[in-house]
N, C-alpha and C positions, 0 to 999 in steps of 0.2 A: 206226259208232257213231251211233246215232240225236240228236236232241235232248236226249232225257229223259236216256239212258246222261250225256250229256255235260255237262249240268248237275249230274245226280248226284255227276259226277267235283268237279264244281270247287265244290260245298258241301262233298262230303269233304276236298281240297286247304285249304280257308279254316279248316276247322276244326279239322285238323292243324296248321295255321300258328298260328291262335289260343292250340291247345291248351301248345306249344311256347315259346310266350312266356309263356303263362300260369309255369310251369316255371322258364322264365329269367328270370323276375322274383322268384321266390321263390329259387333255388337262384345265377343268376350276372347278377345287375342291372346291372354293366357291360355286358354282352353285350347286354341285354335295352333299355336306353337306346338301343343304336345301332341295332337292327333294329326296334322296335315302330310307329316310323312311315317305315320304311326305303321307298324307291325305287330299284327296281335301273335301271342308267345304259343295259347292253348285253346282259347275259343274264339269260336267266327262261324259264319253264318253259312248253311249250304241246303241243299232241295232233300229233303228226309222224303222217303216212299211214296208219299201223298201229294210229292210235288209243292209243297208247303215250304217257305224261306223257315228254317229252324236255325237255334244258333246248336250248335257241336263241341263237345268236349268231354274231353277223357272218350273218345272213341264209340260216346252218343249222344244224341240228341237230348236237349235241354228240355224241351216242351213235348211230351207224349203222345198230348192232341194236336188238330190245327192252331200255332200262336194264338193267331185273331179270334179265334172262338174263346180260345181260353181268356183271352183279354175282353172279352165280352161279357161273360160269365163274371170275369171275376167284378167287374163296374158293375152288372146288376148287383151281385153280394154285398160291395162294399155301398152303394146307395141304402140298402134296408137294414146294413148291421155296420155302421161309419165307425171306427176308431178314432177318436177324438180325446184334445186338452182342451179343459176348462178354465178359463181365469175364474178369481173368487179370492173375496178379500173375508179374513176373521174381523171380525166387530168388537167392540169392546164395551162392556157393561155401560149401561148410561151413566153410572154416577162417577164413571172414570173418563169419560170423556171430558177432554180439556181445549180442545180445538174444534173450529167451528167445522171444517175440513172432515171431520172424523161424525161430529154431526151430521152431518150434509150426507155423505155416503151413505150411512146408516139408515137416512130417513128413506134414501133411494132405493135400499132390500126392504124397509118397514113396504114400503105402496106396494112393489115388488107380491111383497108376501102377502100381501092383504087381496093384491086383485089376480091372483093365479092362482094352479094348483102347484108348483111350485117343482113343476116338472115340464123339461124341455124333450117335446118332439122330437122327430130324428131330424138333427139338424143339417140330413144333405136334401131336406123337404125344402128347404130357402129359394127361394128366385134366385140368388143366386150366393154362389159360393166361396168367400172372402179369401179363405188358406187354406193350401193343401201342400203337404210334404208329401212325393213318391219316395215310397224307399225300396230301392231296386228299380231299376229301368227296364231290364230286358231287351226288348224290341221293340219295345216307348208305344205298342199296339195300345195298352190298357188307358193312356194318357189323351190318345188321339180319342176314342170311345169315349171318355166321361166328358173331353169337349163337346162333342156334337149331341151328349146329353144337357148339360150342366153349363151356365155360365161359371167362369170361373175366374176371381180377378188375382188373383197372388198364387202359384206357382212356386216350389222349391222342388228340385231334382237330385235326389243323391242317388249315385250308382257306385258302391262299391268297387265292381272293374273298371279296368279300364279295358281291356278285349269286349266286353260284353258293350260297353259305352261306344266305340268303337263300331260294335254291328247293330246298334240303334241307329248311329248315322245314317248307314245304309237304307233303314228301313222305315220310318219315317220324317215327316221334312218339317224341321222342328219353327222355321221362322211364324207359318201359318198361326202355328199354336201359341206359341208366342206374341204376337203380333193382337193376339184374341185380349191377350193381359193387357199389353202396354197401350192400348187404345183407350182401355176403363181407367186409364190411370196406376195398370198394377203392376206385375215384376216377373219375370220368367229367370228362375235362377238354378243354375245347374251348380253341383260339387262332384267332383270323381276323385272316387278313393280315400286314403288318409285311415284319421282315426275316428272312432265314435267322437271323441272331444272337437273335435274339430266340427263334425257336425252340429254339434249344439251351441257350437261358438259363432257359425254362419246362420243356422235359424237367428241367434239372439242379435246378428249382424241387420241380417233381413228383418227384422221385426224393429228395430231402433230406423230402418229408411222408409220402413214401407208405415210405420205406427203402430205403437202396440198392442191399439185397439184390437187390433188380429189376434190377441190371443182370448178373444171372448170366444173365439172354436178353432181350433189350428186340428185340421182333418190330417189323419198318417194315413195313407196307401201304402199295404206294404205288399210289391208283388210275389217277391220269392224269398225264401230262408236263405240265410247265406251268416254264416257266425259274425261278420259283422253289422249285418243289419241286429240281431238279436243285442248284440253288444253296443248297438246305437240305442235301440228301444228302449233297454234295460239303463240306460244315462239320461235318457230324457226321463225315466220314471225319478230316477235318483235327485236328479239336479235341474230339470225342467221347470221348477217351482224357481232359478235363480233369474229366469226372463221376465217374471211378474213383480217386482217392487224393486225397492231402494230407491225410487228417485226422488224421492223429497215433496214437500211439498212447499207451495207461495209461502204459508204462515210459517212452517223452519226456517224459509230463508230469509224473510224480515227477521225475526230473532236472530240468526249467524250474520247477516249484516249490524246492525243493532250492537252485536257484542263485538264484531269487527272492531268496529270504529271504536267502541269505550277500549279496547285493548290496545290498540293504536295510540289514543289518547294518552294511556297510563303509559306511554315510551314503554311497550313490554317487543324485544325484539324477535327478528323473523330468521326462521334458520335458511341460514344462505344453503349453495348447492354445495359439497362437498368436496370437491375439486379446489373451492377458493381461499381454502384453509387445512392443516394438517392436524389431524386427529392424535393428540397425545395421547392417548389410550389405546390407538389404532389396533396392537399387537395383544390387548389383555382380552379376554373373552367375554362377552356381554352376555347377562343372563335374563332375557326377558320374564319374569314376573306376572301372571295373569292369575284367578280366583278361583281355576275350575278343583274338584273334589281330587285330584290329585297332587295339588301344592300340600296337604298337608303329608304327606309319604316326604317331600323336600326340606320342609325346617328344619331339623337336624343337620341336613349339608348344609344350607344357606346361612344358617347362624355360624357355625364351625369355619364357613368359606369365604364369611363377606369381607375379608380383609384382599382375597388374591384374585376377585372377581368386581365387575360392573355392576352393579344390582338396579334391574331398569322395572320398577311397580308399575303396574295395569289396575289401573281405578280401584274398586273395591278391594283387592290385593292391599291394598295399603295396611290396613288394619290388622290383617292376617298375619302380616310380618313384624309391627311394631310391637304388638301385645306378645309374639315374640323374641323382643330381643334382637331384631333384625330391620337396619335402618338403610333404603335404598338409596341409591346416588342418585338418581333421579325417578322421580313419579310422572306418570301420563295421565291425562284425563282427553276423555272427546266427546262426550254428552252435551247438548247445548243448552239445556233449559236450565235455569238459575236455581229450579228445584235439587238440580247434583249436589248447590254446598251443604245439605242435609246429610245427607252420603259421605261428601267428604270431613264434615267436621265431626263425625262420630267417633276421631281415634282422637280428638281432644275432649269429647267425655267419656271416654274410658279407661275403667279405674286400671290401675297397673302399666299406661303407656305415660313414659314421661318426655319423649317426642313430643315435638308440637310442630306446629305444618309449617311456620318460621323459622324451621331448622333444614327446610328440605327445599334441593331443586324443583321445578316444574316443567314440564315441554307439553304443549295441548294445543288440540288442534287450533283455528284463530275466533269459533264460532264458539270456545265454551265461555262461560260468563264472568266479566270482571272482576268481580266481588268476589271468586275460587280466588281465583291467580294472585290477587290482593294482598290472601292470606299467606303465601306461600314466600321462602326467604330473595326466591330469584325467581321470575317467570320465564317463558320465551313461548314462541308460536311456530306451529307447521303448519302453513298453507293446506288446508283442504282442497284440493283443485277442482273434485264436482261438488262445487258449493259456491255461492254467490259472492260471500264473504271473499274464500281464496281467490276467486275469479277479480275481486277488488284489488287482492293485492297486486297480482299479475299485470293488473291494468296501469297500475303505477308502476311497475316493475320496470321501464324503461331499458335499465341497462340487465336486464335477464341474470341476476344476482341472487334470487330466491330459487330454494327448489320445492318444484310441485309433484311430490310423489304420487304415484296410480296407488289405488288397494288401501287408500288408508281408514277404511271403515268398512263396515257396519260394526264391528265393538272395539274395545279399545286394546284388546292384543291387536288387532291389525295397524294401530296406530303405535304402539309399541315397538311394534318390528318394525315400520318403516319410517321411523325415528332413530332405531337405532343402524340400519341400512345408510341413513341418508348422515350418518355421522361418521359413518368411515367403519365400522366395527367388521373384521372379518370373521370371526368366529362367535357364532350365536347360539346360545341353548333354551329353550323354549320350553320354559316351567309351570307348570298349571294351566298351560292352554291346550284342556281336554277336548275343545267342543262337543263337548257329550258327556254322559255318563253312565258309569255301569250299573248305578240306582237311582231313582227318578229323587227318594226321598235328599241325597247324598251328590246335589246338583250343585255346589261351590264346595267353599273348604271351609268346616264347621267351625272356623277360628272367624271368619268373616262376618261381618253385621247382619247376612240372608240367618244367622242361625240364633242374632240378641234375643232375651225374651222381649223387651219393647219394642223389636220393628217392627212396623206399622204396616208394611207391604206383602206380607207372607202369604194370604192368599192371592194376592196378584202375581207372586213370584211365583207359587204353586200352579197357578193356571199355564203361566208362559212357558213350563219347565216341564210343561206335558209332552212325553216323547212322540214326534209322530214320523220318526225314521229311524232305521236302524244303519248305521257306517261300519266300514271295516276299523277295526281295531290294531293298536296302535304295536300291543303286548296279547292282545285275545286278539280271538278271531270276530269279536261284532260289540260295538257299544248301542246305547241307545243317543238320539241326537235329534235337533229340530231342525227346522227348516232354515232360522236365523244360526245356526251356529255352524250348519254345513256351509250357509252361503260365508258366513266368517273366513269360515276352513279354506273355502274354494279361495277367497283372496290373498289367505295367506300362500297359496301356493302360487299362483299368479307373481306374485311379487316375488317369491324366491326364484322363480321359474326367471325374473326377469333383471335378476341380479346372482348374475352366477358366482361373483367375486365371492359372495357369502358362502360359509360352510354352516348350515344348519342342522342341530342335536333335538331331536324330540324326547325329553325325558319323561313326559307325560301319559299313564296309564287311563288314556282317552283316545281321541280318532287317529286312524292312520293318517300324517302327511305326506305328500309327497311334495318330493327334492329334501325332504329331510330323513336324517340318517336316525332310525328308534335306538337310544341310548337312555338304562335305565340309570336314575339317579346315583345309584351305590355303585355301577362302575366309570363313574366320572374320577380323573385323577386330576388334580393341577399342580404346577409345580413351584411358582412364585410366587409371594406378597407382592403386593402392588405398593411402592413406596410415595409416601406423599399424594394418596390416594385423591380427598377433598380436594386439594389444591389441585389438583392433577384435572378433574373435573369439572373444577372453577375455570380453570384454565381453558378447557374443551369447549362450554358452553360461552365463552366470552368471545373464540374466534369463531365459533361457529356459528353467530348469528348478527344481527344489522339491523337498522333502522334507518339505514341510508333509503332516501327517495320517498319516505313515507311520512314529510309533514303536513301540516295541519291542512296548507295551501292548497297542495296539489289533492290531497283525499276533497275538498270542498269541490272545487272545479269539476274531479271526475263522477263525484256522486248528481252533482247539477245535470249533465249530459246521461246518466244513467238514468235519473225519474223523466228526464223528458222521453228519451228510447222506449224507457219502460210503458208509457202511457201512447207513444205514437202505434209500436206492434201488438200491444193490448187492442187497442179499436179494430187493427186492421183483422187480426186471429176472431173477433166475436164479430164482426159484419159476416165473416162468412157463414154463421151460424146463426144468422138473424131473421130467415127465411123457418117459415114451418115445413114440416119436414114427413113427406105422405110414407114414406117407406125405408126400412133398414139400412136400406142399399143408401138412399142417397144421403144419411144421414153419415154411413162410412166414408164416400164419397168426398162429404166437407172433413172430414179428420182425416184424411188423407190427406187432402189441400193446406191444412191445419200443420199437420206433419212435417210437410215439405218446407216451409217458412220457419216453421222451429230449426230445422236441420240448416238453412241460408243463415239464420244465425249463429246457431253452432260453428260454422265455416267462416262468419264472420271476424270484425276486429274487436278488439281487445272487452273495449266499452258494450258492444253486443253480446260479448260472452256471457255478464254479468246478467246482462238481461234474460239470456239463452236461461241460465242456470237459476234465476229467480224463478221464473213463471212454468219451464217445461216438465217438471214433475207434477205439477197440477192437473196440467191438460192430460199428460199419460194415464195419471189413475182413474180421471175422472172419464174421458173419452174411453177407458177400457170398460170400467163398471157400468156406465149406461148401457154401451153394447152389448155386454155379457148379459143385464137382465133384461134388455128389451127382449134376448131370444126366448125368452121362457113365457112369451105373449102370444098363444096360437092364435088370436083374431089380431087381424091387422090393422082394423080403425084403432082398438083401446091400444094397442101396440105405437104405432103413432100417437094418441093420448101422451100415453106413457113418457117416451121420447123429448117430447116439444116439453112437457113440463120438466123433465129434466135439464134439459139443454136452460130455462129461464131461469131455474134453480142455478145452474152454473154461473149463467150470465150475471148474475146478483150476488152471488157469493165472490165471481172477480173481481166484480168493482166494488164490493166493498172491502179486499183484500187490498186493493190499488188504492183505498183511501186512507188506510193504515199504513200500508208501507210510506208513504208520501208525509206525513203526522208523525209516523213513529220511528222511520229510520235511526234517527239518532240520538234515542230516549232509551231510558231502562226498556228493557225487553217488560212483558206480561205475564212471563212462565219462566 
């Protein structure tokens, strides 16, 4: 390459770079702040032998061949051998099905499985290509390539460097490719640097704007080894299962409405925020209480302790500890379905417990069922805030007096702790919350009703208690754990992560947590009785909770303006979906559109929230799983078939879900 060639090259290179920020200053000005007068430390781009743009570092060259070829090469490979995530939902035996919801899905893998073989093609064969994560940039050559192969409408970018992100700028001109997404309606989204969590916290960012339908194939490109790409990989294997559920569905949230309001009725009050009251207990250590197979290693302490400690029960726990000799200060429940008071009233048929649940506090979320809370000497409510229910009370909240913790579920240790969080407690120890176990048979604590010979439930318990992960450990090196108990775990950390005020003790020989400190039960010391202990609690839960702004009046009025909402963005969400639908694509297309009107709600006021949080876990499961099995249709007419009768299956299962809600909002629930 001559002079002139080579000067030519590097006014091209500078004006690409220019061009590129030009871009990221309009389009992603965080980005654009940290590169516009960036210096890279160790790698950057320069002319290797061949006259080839290579990037350089540690004193050689990155790419051995020509980039571009290699980028070449490597988009053939990855079209015939794709790395890919699956969405996929477990089923549940027919005779346990109790929801029409769980029906419906089911009958959509029954066709599914009936008119396929039951295996998916290599899904980068599609017209086109929904989601793709690169992981590794390089010189973004491999990106520009499966463009001018591939449609491609959803786009994520992680580059580990920030030097090597830096001499991508240079070398290709990202708006083009860009510009290819946001036309079909999809999303060009870069990350540089950080942590593997972080990356999986933007994918599950990215998938909540763009629809989560996208995880029916979310494609990895991974261009180059780099310890944090492997230590991204290895988190999305781990935890990549927490972007596919939890969000509820229509028929929960008629039922947590439903029990909303009969709890509301019963004057059962709401715990205000924290701030607007002083915690008498503030200074003594709370010990939250959960079922898993290492409570029972704690009775011992717990009986001998419960005079100079908190004692805060986690559902099932309850039983564990009474048939014990150990009576908590206050019990949590967060289950919604009116089936829990079977559960709970089993430590009043048990012989040797002479507690009785009119001797005990309660705090539960607002969606569990009136008839529990009834039983109990004193009730009160925590706002669940992604739930339709909480989102009700919010909406009367007027003067912002309630508080609406994040992480308060999927079980009921995570409602546990961010109960006792949102009470003032700074010192937390965290008893029986194994999420996991070190034997599958030895999956609670054999003091608990999973171990009565009458309960009823043992092979349902047995089925859901199948390990199918393994975690690091708390006190060992790996337990066994599921997929529900890790996503538990991950909230409990989330919540501690975001309440540092707390000091939390993991005394439990189950999963490692983090932001908690592993402390075995036998080296815990305490040093004082707590005097006046009941009163002292009585006292707690009196200033800590209200019923101010929550009469009859105003819940009538704002539920009025809720079923009207609710039935106006119901029409407008199934028009779009009322057309037949000749191909995958455009059936994405509409849940896209779909997507975006849920999210205008989400962003909405108060009275839309409600709506937001009734109806948008419907549409997520439901718009994932058709997608997911439409792909397993190599012919494209029965593929379409397939599709359109899904989508009228929906359509009928909505509105008959809107005729219940509307009938039965304010009725005994059904389950």
């Amino acid at each position: 390459m001559d002079a002139n060639d080579k000067k030519l090259k590097k006014m091209i290179l500078q004006a690409t770079l220019l061009a590129n920020l030009e871009m990221l200053k309009e389009k992603m000005p965080s980005i654009y702040k940290e590169f516009k007068d960036y210096q890279p430390s160790d790698t950057g781009i320069a002319f290797d032998s061949e006259s080839n743009i290579n990037l350089f570092n540690n004193k050689r060259f990155v790419y051995e061949t020509d980039p571009r070829k290699f980028a070449e090469q490597q988009v053939v490979q990855f079209l015939e051998y794709p790395l890919y995530f699956k969405y996929h939902i477990a089923h549940q035996r027919d005779e346990d099905i109790n929801f029409k919801h769980s029906a419906l899905l089911k009958s959509i893998y029954n066709v599914r499985n009936s008119e396929t073989d039951n295996k998916i093609e290599n899904p980068t064969s599609e017209e086109r290509l929904d989601f793709i994560c690169f992981l590794g940039g390089g010189l973004g050559y491999q990106i520009e390539e499966l463009l001018k192969k591939k449609n491609v409408l959803n786009i994520f970018l992680f580059e580990p460097s920030k030097d090597s992100f830096y001499a991508l700028l240079h070398c290709i001109e990202l708006w083009p490719l860009m510009n290819k997404c946001l036309k079909q309606g999809g999303q060009f989204s870069i990350r540089i640097a950080g942590s593997e969590d972080g990356v999986v916290n933007d994918i599950s960012k990215f998938l909540f704007e763009q629809g989560h339908f996208n995880l029916s194939q979310v494609l990895f490109f991974k261009h180059y080894d780099s310890p944090l790409i492997e230590k991204t990989i290895e988190r999305i294997k781990a935890i990549g299962h927490r972007w596919s559920g939890g969000w509820g569905f229509f028929e929960d949230e008629i039922i947590g409405i439903s029990h909303t309001l009969s709890n509301l009725d019963a004057k059962f009050p709401v715990l205000k925020k924290d701030n607007t009251s002083k915690n008498p207990l503030f200074d003594c250590p709370a010990f939250i209480v959960a079922n898993g197979p290492s409570l029972d290693l704690a009775i011992d302490f717990l009986r001998e302790n419960q005079s100079n400690v908190v004692i805060i029960s986690c559902g099932t726990a309850l039983k564990a500890l009474l048939i014990n000799g150990i009576t908590p200060d206050i019990h949590i429940e967060m289950e919604r379905t009116a089936a829990l008071l079977d559960w709970v009233e089993v430590v009043e048929r048990t012989e040797g417990i002479s507690t009785r649940l009119d001797d005990l506090n309660i705090i539960a979320l607002n969606t569990v069922y009136d008839g529990i809370l009834k039983r109990f000497k004193s009730a009160h409510l925590l706002s669940k805030v992604n739930d339709a229910g909480g989102r009700l009370i919010r909406a009367l909240d007027e003067k912002n007096l309630f508080t609406y913790p994040e992480y308060s579920n999927p079980s009921v240790s995570n409602t546990g702790l961010a109960v006792a969080s949102e009470l003032g407690f700074k010192e937390i120890y965290l008893v029986g919350t194994d999420f996991g176990f070190v034997s599958q048979e030895h999956h609670h604590s054999k003091h608990s009703i999973y171990f009565d010979k009458d309960f009823k439930h043992k092979e349902l318990v047995k089925q859901n208690m199948q390990s199918d992960m393994t975690v690091k450990g708390n006190f060992r090196d790996e337990v066994l754990s599921t997929h529900i108990f890790d996503s538990s775990k991950g909230n409990v950390e989330i919540l501690l992560q975001s309440n540092p005020q707390v000091t939390a003790y993991n005394t439990s020989d189950g999963a490692y947590i983090r932001f908690t400190t592993p402390k075995r039960i036998a080296d815990i010391s305490l040093k004082n009785t707590i005097k006046n202990k009941q009163e002292m609690v009585n006292e707690l839960l009196k200033r800590a909770t209200s019923l101010e702004q929550l009469s009859l009046g105003n819940i009538d009025s704002k539920m009025t303006a809720i079923k009207s909402g609710t039935k106006a963005i119901l029409e407008r969400l199934l028009l779009i979906t009322s057309a037949r639908f000749n191909t995958r694509e455009s059936l994405a297309d509409a849940f896209t559109l779909q997507n975006k009107i849920l999210l205008m709600l989400r962003d909405g006021n108060r009275n839309e929230h409600v709506v937001y949080w009734l109806i948008q876990g419907t549409f997520r499961y439901f718009q994932a799983y058709i997608m997911t099995n439409s792909y397993y249709y190599s012919c494209l007419e029965k593929r379409a078939e397939f599709m359109n009768a899904c989508i009228d299956a929906f359509h009928s299962h909505v509105e008959d879900l809107y005729l219940e809600f509307i009938e039965n909002y304010n009725k005994s629930a059904k389950l």
